[in-house]
MOPAC internal coordinates of N, CA, C and O (Angstrom, degrees):
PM7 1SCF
backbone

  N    0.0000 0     0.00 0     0.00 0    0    0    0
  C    1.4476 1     0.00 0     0.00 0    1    0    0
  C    1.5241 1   108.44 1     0.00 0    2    1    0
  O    1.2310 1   122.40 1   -40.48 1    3    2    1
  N    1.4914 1   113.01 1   139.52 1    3    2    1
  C    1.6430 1   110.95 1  -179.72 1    5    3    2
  C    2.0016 1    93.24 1  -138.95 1    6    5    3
  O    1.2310 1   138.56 1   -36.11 1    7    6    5
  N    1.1800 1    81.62 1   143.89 1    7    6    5
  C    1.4316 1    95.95 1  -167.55 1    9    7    6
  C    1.6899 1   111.29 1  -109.92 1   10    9    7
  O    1.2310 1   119.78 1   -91.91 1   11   10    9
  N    1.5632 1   118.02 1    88.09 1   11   10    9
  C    1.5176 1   122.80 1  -164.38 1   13   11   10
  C    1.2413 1   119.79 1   -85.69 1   14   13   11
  O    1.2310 1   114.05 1  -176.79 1   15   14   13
  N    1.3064 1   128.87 1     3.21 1   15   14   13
  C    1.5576 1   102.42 1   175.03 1   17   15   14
  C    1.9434 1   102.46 1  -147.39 1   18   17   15
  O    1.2310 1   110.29 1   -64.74 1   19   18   17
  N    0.4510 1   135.84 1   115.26 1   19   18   17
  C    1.9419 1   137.60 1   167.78 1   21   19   18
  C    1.4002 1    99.67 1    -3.12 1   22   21   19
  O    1.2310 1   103.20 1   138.48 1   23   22   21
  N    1.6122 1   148.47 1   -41.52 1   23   22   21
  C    1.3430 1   132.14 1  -166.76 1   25   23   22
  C    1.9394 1    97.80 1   -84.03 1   26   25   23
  O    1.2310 1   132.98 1   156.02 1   27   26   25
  N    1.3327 1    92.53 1   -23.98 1   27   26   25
  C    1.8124 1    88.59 1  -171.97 1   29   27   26
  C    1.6288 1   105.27 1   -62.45 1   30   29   27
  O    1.2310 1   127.55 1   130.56 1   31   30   29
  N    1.5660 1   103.08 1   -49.44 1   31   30   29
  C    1.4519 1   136.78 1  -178.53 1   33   31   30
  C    2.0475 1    94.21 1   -41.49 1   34   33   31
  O    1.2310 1   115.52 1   124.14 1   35   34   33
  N    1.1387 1   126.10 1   -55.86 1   35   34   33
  C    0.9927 1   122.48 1  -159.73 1   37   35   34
  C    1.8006 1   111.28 1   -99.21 1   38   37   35
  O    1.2310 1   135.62 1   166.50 1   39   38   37
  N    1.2998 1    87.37 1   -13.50 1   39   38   37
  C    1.9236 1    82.93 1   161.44 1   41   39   38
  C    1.4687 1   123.19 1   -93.09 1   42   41   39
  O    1.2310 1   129.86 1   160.53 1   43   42   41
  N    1.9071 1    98.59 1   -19.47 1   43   42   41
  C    1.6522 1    97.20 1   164.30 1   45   43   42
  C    1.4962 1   113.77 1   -82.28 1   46   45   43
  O    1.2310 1   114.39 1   177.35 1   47   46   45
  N    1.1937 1   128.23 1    -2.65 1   47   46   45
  C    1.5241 1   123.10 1  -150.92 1   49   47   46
  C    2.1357 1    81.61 1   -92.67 1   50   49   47
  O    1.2310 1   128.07 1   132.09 1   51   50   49
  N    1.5515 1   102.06 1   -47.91 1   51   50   49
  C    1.2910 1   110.33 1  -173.19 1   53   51   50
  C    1.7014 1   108.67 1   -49.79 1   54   53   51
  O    1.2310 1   120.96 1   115.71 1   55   54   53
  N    1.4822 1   115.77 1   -64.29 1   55   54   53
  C    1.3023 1   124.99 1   163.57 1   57   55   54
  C    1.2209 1   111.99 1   -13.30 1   58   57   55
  O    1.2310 1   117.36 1    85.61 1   59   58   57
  N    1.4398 1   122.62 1   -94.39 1   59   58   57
  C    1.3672 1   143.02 1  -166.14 1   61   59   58
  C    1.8051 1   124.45 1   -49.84 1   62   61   59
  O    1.2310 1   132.11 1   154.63 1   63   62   61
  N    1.8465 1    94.23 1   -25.37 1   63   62   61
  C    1.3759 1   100.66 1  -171.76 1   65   63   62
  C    2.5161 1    79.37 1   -76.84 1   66   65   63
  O    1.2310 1   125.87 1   139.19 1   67   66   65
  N    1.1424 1   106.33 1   -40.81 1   67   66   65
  C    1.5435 1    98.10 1  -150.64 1   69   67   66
  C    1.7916 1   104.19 1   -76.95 1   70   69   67
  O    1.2310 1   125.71 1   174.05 1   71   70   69
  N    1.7161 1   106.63 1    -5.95 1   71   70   69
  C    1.4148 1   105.57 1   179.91 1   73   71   70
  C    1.3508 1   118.26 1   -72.40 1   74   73   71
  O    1.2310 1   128.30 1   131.77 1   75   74   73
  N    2.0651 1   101.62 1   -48.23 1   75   74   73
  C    1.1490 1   120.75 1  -165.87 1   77   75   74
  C    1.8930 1    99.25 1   -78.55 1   78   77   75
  O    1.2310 1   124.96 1   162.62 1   79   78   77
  N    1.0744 1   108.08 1   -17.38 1   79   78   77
  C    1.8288 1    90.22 1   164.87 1   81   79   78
  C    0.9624 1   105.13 1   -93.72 1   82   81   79
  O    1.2310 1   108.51 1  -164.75 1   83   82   81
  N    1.4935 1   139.08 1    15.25 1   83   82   81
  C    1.3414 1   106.56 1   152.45 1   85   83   82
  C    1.4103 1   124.53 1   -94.45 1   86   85   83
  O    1.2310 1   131.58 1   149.09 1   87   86   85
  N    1.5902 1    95.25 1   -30.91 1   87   86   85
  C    1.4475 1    89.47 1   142.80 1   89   87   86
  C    1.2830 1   164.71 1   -19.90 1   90   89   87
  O    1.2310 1   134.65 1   116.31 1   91   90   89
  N    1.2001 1    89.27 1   -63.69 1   91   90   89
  C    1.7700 1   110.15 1   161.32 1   93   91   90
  C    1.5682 1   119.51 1   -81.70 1   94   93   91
  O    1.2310 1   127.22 1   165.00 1   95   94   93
  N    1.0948 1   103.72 1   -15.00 1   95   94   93
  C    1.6445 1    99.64 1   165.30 1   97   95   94
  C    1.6527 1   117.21 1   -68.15 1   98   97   95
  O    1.2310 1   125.57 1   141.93 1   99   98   97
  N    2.0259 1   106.90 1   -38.07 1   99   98   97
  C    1.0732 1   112.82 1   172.85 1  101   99   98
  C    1.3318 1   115.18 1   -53.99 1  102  101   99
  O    1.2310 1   119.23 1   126.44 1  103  102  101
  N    1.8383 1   119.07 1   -53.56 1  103  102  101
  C    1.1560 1   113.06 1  -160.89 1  105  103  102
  C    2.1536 1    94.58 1  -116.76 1  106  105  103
  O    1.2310 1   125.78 1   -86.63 1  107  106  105
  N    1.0237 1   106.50 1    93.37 1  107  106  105
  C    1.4678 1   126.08 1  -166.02 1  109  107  106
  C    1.9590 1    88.33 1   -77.27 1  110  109  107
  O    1.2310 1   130.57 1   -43.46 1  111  110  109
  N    1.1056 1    97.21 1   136.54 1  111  110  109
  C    1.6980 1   107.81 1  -177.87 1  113  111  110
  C    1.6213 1   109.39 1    91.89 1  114  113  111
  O    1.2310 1   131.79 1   166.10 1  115  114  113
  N    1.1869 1    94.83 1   -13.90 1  115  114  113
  C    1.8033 1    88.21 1  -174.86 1  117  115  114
  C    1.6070 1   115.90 1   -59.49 1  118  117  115
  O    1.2310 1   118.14 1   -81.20 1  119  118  117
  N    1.5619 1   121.15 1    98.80 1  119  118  117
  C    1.0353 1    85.55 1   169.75 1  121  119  118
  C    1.7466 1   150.86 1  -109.25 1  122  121  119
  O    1.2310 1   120.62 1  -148.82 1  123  122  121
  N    1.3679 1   116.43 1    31.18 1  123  122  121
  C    1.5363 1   130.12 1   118.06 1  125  123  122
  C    0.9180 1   130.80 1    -8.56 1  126  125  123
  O    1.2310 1   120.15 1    90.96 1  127  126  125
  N    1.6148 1   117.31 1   -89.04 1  127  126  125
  C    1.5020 1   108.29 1  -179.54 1  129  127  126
  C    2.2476 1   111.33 1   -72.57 1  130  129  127
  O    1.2310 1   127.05 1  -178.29 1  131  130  129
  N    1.1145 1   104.03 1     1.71 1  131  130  129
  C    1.3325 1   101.57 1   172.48 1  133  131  130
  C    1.5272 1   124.18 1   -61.22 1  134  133  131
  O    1.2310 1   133.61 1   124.13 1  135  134  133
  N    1.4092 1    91.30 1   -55.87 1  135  134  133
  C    1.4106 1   137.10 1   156.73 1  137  135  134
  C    1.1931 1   102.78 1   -37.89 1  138  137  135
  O    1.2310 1   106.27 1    97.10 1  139  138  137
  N    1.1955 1   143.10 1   -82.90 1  139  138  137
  C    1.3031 1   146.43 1   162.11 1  141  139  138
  C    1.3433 1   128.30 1   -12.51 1  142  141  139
  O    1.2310 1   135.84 1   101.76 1  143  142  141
  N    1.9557 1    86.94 1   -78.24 1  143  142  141
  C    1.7937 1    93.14 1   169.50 1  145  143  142
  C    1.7493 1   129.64 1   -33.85 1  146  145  143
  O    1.2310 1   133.68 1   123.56 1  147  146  145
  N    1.7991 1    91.17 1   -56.44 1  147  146  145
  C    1.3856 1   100.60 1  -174.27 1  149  147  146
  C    1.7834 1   114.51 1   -62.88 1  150  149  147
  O    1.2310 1   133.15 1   153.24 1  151  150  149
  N    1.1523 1    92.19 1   -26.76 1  151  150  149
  C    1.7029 1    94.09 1   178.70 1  153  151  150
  C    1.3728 1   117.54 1   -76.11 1  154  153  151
  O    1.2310 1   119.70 1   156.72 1  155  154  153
  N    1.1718 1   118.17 1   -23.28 1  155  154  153
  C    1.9070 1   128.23 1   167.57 1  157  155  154
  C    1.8989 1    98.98 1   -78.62 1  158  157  155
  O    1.2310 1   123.81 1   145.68 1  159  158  157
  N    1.6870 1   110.29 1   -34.32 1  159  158  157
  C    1.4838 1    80.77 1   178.82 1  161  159  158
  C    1.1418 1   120.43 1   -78.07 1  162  161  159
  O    1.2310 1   119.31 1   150.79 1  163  162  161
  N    1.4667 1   118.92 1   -29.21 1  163  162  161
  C    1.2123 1   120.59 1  -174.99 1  165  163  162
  C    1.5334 1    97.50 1   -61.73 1  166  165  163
  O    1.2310 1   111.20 1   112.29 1  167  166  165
  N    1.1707 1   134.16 1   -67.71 1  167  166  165
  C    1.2806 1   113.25 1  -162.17 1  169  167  166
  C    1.5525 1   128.06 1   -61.02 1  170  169  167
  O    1.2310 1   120.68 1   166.28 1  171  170  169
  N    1.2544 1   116.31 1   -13.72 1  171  170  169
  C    1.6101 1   129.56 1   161.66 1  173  171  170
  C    1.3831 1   101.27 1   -44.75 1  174  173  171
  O    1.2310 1   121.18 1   106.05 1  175  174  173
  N    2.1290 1   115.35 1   -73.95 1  175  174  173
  C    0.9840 1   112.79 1  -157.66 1  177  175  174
  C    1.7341 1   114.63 1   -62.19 1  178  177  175
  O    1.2310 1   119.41 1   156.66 1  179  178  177
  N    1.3377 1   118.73 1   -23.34 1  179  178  177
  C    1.3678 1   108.18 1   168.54 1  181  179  178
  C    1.0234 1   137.60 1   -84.15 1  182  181  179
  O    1.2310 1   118.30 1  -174.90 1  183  182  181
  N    1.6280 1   120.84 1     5.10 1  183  182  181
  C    1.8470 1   133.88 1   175.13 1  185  183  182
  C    1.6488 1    88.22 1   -89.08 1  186  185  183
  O    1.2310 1   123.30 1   115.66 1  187  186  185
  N    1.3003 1   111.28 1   -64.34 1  187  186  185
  C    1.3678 1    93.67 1   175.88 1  189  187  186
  C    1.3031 1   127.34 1   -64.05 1  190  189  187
  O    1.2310 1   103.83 1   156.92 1  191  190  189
  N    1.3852 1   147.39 1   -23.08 1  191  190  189
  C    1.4002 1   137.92 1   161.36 1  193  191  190
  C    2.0645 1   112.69 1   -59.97 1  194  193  191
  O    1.2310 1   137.80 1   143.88 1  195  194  193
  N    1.1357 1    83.12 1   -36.12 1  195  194  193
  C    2.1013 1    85.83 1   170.37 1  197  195  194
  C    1.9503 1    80.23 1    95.37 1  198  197  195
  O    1.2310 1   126.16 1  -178.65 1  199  198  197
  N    0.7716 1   105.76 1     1.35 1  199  198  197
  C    2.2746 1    95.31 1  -166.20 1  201  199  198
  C    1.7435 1    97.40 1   -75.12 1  202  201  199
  O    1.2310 1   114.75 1   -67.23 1  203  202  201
  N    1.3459 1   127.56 1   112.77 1  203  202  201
  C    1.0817 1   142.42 1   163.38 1  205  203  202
  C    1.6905 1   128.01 1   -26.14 1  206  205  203
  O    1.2310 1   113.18 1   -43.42 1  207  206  205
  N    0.8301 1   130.49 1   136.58 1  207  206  205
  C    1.4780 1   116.51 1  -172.34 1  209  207  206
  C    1.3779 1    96.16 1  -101.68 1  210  209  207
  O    1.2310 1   112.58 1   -24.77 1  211  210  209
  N    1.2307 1   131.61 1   155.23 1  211  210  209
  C    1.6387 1   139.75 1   152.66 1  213  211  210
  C    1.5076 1   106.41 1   -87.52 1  214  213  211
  O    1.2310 1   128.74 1   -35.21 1  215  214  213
  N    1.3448 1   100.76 1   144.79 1  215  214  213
  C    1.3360 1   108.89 1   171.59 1  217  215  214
  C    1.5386 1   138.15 1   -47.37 1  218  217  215
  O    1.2310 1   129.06 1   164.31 1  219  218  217
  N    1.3996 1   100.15 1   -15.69 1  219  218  217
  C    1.7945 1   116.31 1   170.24 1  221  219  218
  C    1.3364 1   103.73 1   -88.02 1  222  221  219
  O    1.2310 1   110.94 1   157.02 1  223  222  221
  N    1.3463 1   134.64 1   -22.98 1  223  222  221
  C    1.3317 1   137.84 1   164.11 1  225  223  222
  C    1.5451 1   109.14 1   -59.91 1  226  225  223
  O    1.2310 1   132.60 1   100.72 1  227  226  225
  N    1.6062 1    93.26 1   -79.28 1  227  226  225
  C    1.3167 1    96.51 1  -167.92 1  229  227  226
  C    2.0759 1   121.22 1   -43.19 1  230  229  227
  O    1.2310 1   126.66 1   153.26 1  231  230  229
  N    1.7615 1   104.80 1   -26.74 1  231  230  229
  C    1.2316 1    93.98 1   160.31 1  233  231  230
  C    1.5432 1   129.05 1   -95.95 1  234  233  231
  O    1.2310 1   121.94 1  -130.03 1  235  234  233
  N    0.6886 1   113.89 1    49.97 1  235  234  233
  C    1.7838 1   134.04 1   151.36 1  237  235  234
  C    1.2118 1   121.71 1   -99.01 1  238  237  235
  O    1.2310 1   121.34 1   154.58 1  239  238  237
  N    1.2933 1   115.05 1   -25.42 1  239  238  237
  C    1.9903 1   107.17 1   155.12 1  241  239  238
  C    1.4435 1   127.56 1   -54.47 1  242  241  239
  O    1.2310 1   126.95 1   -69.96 1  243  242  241
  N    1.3937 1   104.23 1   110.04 1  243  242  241
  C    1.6191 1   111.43 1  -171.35 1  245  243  242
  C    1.5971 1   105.60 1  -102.32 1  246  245  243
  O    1.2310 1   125.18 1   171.05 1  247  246  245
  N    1.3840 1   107.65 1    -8.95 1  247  246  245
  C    1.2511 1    90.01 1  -144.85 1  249  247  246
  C    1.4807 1   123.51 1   -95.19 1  250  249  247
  O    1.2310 1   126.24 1  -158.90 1  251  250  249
  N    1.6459 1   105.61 1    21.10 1  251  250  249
  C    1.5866 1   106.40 1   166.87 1  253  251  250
  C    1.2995 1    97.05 1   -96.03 1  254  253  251
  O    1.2310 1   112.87 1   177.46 1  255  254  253
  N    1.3160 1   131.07 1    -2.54 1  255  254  253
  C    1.7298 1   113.57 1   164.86 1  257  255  254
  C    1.3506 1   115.20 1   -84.96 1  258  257  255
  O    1.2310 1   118.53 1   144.05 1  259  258  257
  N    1.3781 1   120.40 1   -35.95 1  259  258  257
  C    1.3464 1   133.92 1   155.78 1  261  259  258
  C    1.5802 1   102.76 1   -33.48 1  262  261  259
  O    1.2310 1   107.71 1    89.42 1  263  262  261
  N    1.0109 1   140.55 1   -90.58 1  263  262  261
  C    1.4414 1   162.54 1  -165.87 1  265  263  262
  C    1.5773 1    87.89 1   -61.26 1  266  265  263
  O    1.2310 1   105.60 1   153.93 1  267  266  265
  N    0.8016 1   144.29 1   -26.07 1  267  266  265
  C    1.5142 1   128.22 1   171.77 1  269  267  266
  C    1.6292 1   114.84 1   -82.20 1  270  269  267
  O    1.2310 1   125.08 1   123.16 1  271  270  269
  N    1.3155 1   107.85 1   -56.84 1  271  270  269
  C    1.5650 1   109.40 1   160.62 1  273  271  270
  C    1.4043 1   126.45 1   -62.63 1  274  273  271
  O    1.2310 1   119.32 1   133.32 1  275  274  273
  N    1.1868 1   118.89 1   -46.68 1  275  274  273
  C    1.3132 1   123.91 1   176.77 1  277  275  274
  C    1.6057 1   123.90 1   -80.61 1  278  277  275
  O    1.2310 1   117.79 1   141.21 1  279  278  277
  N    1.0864 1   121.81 1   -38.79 1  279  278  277
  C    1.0906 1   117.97 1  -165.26 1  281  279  278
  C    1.6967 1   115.58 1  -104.02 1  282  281  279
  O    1.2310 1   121.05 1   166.22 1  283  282  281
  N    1.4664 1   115.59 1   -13.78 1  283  282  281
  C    1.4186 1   114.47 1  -152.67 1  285  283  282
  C    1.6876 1    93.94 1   -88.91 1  286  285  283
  O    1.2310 1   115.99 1   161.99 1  287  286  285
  N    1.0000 1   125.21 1   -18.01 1  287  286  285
  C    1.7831 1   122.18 1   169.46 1  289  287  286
  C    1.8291 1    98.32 1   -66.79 1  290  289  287
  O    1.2310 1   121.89 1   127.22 1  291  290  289
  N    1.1836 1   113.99 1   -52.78 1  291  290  289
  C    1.9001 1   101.39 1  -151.46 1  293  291  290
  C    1.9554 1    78.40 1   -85.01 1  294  293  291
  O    1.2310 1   123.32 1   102.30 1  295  294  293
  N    1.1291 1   111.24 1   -77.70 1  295  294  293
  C    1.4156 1   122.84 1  -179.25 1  297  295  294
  C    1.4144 1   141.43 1   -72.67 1  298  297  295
  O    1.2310 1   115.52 1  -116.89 1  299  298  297
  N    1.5067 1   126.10 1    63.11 1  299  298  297
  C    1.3878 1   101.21 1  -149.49 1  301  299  298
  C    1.4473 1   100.87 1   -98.36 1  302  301  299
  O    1.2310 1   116.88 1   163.14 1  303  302  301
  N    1.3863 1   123.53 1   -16.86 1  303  302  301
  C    1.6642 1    94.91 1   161.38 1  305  303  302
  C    1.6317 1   131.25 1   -75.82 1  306  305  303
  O    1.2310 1   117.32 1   162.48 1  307  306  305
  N    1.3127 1   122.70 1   -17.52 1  307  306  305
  C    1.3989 1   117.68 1   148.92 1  309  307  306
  C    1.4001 1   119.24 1   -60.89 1  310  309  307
  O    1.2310 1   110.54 1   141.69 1  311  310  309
  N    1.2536 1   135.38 1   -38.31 1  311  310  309
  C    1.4942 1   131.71 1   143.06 1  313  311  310
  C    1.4455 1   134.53 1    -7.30 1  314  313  311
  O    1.2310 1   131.49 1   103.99 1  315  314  313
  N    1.6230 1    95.42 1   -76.01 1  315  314  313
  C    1.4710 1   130.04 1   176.09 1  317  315  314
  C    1.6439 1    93.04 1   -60.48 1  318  317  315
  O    1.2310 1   113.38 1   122.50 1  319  318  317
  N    1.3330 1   130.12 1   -57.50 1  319  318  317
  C    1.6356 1   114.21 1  -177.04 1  321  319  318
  C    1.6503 1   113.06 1   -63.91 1  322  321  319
  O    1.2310 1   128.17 1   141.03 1  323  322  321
  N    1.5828 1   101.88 1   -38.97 1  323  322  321
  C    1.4676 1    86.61 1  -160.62 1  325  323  322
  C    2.0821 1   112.87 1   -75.64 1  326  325  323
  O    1.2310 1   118.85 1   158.45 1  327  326  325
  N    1.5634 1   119.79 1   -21.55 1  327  326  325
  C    1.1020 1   136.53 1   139.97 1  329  327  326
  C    1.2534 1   128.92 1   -41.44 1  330  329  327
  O    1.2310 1   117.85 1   153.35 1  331  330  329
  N    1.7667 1   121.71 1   -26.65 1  331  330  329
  C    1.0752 1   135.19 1   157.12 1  333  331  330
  C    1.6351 1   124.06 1   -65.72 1  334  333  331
  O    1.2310 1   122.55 1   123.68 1  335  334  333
  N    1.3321 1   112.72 1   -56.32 1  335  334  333
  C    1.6761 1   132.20 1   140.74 1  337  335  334
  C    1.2304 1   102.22 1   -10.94 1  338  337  335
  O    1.2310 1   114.79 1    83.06 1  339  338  337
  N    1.6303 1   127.48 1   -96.94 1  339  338  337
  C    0.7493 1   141.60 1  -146.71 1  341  339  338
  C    1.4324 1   124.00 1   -80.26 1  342  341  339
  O    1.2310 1   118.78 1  -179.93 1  343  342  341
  N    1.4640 1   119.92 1     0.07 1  343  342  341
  C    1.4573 1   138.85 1   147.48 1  345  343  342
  C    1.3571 1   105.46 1   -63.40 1  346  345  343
  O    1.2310 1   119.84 1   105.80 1  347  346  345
  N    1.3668 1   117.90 1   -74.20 1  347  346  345
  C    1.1293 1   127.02 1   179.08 1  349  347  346
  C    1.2373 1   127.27 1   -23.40 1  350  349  347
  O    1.2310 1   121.46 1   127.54 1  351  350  349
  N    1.9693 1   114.82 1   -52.46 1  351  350  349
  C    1.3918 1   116.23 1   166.85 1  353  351  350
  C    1.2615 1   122.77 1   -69.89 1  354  353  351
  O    1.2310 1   113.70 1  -177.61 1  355  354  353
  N    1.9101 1   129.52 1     2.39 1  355  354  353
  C    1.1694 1    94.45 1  -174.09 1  357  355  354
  C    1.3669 1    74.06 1  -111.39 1  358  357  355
  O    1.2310 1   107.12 1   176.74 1  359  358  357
  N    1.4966 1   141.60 1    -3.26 1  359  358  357
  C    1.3241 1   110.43 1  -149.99 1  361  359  358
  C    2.2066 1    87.49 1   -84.05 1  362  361  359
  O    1.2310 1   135.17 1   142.70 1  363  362  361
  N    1.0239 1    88.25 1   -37.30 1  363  362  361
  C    1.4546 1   111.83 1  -143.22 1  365  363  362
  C    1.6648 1   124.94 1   -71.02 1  366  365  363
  O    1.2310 1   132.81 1   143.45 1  367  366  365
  N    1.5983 1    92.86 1   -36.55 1  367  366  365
  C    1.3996 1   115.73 1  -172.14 1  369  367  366
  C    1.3996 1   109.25 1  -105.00 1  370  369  367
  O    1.2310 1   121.52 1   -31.47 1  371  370  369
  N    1.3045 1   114.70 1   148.53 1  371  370  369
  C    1.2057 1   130.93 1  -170.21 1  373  371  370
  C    1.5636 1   110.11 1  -101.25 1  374  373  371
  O    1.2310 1   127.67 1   -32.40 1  375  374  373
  N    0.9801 1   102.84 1   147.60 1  375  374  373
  C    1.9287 1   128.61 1   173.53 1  377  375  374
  C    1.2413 1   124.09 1   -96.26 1  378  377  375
  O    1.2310 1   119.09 1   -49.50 1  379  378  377
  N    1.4970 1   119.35 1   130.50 1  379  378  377
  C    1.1295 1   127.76 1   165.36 1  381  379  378
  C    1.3302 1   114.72 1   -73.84 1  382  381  379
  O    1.2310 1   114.71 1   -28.30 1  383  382  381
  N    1.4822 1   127.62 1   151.70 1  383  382  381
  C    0.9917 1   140.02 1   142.31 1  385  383  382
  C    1.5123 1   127.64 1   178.29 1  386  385  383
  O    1.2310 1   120.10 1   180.00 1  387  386  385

C-alpha cells in the first residue's frame, strides 16, 4: 500500500489511530500497540496543529517497525496501513530546523 496525497494520509492516519484502539482495548496492557496508538496520536495532533517536526522528532517514529513485527501475523492490513503512515512521514513531510 502507498499512500499519495496528504487527504489520503489523513483519512488513513484517522483509520488506524481508531483500529489499533480497538485493539488495545482487546489486549489492554499491550504495550506495542500502546506504542503505536500514541504514535498515530501524536502524529494526528501535529498535522492538525501545522507545528513542524525536527528531525530528532521525526525519528522517533517506530511504529511501522512496530506494525511490521507486531502486527502483520494477527493484522496485516492494519499493518500494511500503519507501515503505510509511516512511509509517508518520512518520505513526505518536512523538518524543521
Amino acid at each position: 500500500m502507498k499512500i499519495l496525497s496528504e487527504n489520503e494520509f489523513a483519512l488513513h492516519l484517522d483509520e488506524a489511530i481508531h483500529q489499533v484502539g480497538l485493539l488495545k482495548s482487546q489486549y489492554a496492557g499491550d504495550r506495542t500497540l500502546e506504542s503505536i496508538l500514541a504514535q498515530l496520536e501524536h502524529l494526528k495532533k501535529w498535522v492538525a496543529d501545522q507545528n513542524g517536526l525536527t528531525e530528532a522528532q521525526k525519528d522517533r517514529f517506530t511504529m511501522g517497525l512496530l506494525a511490521q513485527r507486531e502486527l502483520r501475523g494477527d493484522d496485516p492490513v492494519l499493518a500494511d496501513v500503519v507501515i503505510a503512515l509511516h512511509n509517508y512521514l518520512m518520505a513526505n513531510i518536512s523538518t524543521i530546523e
